[in-house]
C-alpha positions as CSV (number, residue, x, y, z in Angstrom):
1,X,57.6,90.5,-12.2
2,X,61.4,89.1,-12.5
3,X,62.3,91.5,-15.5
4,X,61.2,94.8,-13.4
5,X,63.4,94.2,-11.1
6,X,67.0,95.9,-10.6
7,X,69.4,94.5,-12.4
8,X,71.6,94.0,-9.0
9,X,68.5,92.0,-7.8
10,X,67.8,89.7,-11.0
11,X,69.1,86.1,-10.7
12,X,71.5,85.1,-13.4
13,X,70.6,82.2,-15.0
14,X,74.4,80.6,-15.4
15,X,74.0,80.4,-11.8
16,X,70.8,78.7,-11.1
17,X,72.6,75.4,-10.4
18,X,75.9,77.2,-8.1
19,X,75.2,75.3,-5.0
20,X,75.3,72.1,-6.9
21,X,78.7,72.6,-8.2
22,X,82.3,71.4,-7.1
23,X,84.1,73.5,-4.9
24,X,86.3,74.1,-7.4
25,X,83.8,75.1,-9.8
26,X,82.2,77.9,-7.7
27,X,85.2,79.4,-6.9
28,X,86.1,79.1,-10.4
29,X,82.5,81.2,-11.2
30,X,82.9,83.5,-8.6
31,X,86.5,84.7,-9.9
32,X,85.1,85.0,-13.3
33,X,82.6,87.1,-12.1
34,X,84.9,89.4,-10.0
35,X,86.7,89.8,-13.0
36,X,84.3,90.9,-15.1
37,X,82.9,93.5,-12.4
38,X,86.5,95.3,-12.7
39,X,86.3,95.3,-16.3
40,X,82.8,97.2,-16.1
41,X,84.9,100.0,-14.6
42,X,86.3,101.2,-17.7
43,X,83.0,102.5,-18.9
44,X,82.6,105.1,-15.7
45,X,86.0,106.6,-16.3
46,X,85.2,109.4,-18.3
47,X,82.0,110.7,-15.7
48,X,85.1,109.6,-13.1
49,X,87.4,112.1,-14.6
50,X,84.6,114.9,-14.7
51,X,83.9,114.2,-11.4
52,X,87.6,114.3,-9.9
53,X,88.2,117.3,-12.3
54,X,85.0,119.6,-10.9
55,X,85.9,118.6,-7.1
56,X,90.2,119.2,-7.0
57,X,89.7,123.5,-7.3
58,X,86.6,122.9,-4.3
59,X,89.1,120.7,-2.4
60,X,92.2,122.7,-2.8
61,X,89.7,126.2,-1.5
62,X,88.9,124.2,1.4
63,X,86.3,121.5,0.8
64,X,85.5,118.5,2.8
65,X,85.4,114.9,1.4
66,X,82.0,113.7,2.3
67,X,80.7,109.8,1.8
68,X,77.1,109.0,2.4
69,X,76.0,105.3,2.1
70,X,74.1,102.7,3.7
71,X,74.9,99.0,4.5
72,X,77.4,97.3,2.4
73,X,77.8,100.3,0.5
74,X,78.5,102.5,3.6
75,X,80.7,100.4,5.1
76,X,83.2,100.4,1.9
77,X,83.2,104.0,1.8
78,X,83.9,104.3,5.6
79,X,86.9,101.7,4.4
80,X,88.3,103.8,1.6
81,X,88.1,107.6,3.8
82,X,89.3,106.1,6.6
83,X,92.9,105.0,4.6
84,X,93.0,109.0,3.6
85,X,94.5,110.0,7.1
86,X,97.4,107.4,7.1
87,X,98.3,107.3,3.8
88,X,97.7,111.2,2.5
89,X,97.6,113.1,5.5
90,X,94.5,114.0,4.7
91,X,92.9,116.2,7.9
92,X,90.1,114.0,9.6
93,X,88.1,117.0,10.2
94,X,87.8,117.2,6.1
95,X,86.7,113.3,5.8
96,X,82.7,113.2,6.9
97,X,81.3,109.2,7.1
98,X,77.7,109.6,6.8
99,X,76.2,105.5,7.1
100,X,72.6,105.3,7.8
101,X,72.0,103.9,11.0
102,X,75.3,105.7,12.8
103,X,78.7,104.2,13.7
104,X,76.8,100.6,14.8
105,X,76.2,100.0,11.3
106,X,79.8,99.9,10.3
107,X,79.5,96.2,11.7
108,X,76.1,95.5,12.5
109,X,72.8,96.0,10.6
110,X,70.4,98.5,11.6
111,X,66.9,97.8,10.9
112,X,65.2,99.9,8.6
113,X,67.7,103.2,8.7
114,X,68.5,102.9,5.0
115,X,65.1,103.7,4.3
116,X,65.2,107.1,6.9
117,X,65.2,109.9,4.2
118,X,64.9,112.1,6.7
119,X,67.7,111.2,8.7
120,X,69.9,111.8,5.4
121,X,68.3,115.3,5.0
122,X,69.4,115.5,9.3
123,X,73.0,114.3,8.5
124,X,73.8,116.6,5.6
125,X,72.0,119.8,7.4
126,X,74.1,118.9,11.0
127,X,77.4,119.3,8.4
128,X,76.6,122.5,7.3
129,X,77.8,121.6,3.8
130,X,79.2,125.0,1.6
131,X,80.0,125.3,-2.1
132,X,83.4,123.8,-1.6
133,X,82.5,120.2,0.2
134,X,81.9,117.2,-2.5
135,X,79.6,114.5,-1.5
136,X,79.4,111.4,-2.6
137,X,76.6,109.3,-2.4
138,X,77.1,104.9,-2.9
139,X,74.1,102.4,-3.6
140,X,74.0,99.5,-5.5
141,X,70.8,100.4,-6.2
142,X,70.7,103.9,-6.9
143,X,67.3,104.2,-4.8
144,X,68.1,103.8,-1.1
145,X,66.4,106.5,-0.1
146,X,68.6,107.4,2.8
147,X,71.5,108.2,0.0
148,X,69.5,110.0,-2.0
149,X,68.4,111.9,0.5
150,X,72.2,113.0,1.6
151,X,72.6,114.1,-2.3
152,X,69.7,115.6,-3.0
153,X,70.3,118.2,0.5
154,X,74.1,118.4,-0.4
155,X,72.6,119.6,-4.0
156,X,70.4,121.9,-2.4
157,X,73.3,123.6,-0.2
158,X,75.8,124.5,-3.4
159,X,78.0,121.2,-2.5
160,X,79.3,119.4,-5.3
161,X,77.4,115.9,-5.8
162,X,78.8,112.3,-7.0
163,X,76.1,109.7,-7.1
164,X,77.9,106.0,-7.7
165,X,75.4,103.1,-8.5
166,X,74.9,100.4,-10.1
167,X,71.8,100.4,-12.0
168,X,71.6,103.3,-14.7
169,X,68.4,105.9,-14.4
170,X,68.1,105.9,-10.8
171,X,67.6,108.3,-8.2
172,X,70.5,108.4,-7.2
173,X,72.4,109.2,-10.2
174,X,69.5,111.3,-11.3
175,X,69.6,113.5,-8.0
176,X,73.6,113.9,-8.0
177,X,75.5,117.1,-10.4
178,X,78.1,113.6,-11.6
179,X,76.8,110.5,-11.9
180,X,78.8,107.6,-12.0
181,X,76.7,104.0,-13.5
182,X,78.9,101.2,-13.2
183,X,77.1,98.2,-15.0
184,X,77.8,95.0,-13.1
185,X,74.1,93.5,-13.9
186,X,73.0,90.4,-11.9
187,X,74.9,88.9,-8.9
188,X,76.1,85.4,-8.9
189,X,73.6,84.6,-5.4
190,X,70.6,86.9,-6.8
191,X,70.6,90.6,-4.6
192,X,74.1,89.6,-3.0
193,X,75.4,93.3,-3.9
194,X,78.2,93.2,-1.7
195,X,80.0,90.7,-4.7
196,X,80.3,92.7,-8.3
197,X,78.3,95.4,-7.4
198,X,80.6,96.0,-4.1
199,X,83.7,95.1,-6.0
200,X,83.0,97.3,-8.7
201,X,82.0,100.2,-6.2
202,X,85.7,99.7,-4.2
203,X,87.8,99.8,-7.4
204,X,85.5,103.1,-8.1
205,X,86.2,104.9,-4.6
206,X,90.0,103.8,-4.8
207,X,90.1,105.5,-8.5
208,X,87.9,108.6,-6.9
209,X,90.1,109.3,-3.9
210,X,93.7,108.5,-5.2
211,X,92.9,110.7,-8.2
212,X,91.8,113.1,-5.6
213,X,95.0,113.1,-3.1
214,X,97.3,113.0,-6.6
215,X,95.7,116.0,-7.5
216,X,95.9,117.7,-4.0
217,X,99.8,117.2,-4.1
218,X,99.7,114.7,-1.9
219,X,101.6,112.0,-4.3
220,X,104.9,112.6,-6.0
221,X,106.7,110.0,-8.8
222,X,103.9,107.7,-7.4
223,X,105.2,107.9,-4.0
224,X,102.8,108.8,-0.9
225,X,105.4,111.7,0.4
226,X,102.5,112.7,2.9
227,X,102.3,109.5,4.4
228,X,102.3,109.7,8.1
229,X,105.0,107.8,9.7
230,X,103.1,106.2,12.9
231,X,105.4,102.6,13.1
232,X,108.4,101.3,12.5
233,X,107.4,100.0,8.7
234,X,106.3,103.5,7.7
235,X,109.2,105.1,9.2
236,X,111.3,103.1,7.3
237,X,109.3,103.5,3.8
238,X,110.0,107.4,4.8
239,X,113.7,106.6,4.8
240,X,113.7,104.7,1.8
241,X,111.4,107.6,-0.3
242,X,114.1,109.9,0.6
243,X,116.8,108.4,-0.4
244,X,114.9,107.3,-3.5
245,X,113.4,110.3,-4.7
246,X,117.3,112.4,-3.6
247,X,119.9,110.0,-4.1
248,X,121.2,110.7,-0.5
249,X,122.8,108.5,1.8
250,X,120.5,106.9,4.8
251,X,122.5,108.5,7.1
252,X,121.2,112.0,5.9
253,X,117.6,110.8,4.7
254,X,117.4,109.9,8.5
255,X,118.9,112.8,9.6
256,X,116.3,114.9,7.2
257,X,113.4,112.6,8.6
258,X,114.7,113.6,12.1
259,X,114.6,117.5,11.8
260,X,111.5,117.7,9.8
261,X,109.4,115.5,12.4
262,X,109.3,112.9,9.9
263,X,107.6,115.0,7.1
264,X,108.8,113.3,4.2
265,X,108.0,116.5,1.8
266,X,110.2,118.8,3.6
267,X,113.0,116.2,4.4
268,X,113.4,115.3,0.6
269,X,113.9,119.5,0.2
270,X,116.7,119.4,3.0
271,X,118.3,116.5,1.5
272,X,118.6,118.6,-1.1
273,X,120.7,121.2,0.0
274,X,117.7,123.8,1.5
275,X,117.2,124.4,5.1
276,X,114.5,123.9,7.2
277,X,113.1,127.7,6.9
278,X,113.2,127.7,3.3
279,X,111.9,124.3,3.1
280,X,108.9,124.7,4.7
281,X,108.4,128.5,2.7
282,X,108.9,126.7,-0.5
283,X,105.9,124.3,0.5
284,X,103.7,126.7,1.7
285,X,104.2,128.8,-1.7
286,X,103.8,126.3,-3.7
287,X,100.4,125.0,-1.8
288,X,102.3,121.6,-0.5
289,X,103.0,120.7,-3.6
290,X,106.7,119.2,-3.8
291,X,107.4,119.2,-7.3
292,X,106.4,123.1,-7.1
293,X,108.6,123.3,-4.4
294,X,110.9,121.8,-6.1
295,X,111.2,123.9,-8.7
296,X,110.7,127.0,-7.1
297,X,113.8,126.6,-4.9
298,X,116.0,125.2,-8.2
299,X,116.0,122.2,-6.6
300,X,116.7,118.7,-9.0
301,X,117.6,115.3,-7.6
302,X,121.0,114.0,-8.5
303,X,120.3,110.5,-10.5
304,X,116.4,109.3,-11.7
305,X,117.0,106.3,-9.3
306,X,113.9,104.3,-8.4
C-alpha cells in the first residue's frame, strides 16, 4: 500500500529514527534535506524557460498573473504575488490570488475546500480569464482537485496554463499547457509538504515571477528601477540606483527623484540630461523599458560604476 503512494507522502527510511536524534543531528538532517530540494530545481529549468517564454508576449498585450493553490501551496504563492506590487510595480488589478477556501485560508485551514472542484471552476469563471492571462496552478501533489480544477477552466478559456508539482504524471501537470515537475521525493516527517516540496515550489515561483518582471522591463543592470518608494529605506535605495546606474551627484539623483514623484526609471533619464516631457515619451515608446529608452534618446551613463 506504502509504494502506491505519492512520493511527497512516502516516509523516508533515513528518517525513521528523527525524533530520536540530537538536536544537533536533526537540524543537521533537515539542512541537508533543504539542500537537496534546491538542487532538484535545476531539472525544471528548461519547462521553466518555456513557460516564462510563452507567457512575456501575453503579459506585455495585457495579461493578468494569476496563482491558484490550496493550503501550504496557496499560501506561498499568495507570498511570492503579493512582493510583485512593491518591488516591480506590478498593477494589483493584474495579480489574481485564487486559495481554496478564500482569504481565511491564508492563515487558517479551511476544512475540506481543497477538495471543492467546483469552487475552482467558480473562481476562474468569476475572473473572466482571456487569451492573454497565465495561470498558474501549485500542488505538491499534482491532484488537489481544487487546483486542477482552476487549470483545467483557465485551459478551457484560451489562458495560458502552468501546473507546478511535485510528483511527475499528475493531474495537475497533465491538465496545464506547461508543466513544471520538480522532484523532491519523500519528506523528512512523511506528507510534511510544506519542507522540500514547499521549498522547492518557493525557489520555483521566485524563478517564475522575477524572470517574468525582467522580461516586462521592470529590472535594469539587476536593479528593481520600478520599485515603489513607500519608506524611508526604499526612498533611499531610489537615490542610491540613480546615482549608481548615472554617475550623478545625490544632490541631483534627489532632485530627479523629486520631479519625477520618485519614479526611479524616469529620474535616471533626467539625470541624464532629458527633461521630464521627453523622459516620460521615451518610456512610453519604448513600452517602459529603460534601456530602450535609453537608447532611443542617445542616452549613455558616464562611468560603468556599480
Amino acid at each position: 500500500m506504502t509504494a502506491s503512494l505519492p512520493a511527497t507522502e512516502n516516509a523516508d527510511p533515513a528518517f525513521l529514527d528523527y525524533d530520536t536524534w540530537p538536536v544537533a543531528t536533526q537540524l543537521t538532517a533537515l539542512w541537508q534535506s533543504q539542500l537537496a530540494a534546491a538542487a532538484v530545481v535545476s531539472s525544471a529549468l528548461p519547462a521553466l524557460t518555456a513557460a516564462v517564454e510563452s507567457a512575456l508576449p501575453r503579459l506585455k498585450a495585457g495579461g493578468r498573473l494569476v496563482y491558484a493553490g490550496a493550503g501550504s501551496s496557496g499560501r506561498l504563492a499568495a507570498q511570492d504575488g503579493a512582493e510583485l506590487e512593491p518591488t516591480y510595480n506590478w498593477p494589483p488589478e493584474r495579480m489574481c490570488l485564487l486559495i481554496a477556501g478564500g482569504r481565511e485560508a491564508l492563515l487558517n485551514a479551511v476544512e475540506n475546500a481543497e477538495d471543492d472542484a467546483s469552487a475552482g471552476c467558480a473562481e476562474i469563471e468569476a475572473l473572466q480569464v482571456t487569451a492573454n492571462d497565465v495561470v498558474v496552478g501549485i500542488a505538491a501533489s499534482g491532484k488537489t482537485p481544487y487546483t486542477v480544477a482552476c487549470i483545467k477552466a483557465a485551459r478551457n478559456a484560451g489562458a495560458l496554463t502552468v501546473g507546478i508539482a511535485n510528483v511527475p504524471e499528475t493531474a495537475l501537470l497533465l491538465a496545464a499547457e506547461h508543466a513544471v515537475f520538480v522532484g523532491t521525493g519523500a519528506e523528512p516527517i512523511a506528507g510534511s509538504t510544506r519542507m522540500k516540496a514547499g521549498t522547492a515550489q518557493k525557489i520555483v515561483l521566485n524563478l517564475l515571477s522575477t524572470s517574468l518582471m525582467t522580461g516586462l522591463g521592470r529590472v535594469y543592470r539587476a536593479r528593481m528601477v520600478d520599485m515603489r518608494s513607500r519608506n524611508a529605506k526604499l526612498r533611499e535605495r531610489a537615490v542610491r540606483m540613480v546615482i549608481n546606474l548615472t554617475d550623478c551627484s545625490e544632490e541631483n539623483a534627489r532632485i530627479a527623484l523629486e520631479q519625477t514623484e520618485g519614479h526611479v526609471k524616469s529620474a535616471v533619464l533626467m539625470a541624464l540630461g532629458a527633461d521630464k516631457k521627453a523622459a516620460e515619451t521615451a518610456l512610453s515608446q519604448s513600452d517602459d523599458n529603460l534601456r530602450n529608452a535609453l537608447s532611443r534618446l542617445g542616452l549613455a551613463r558616464t562611468s560603468l560604476c556599480t
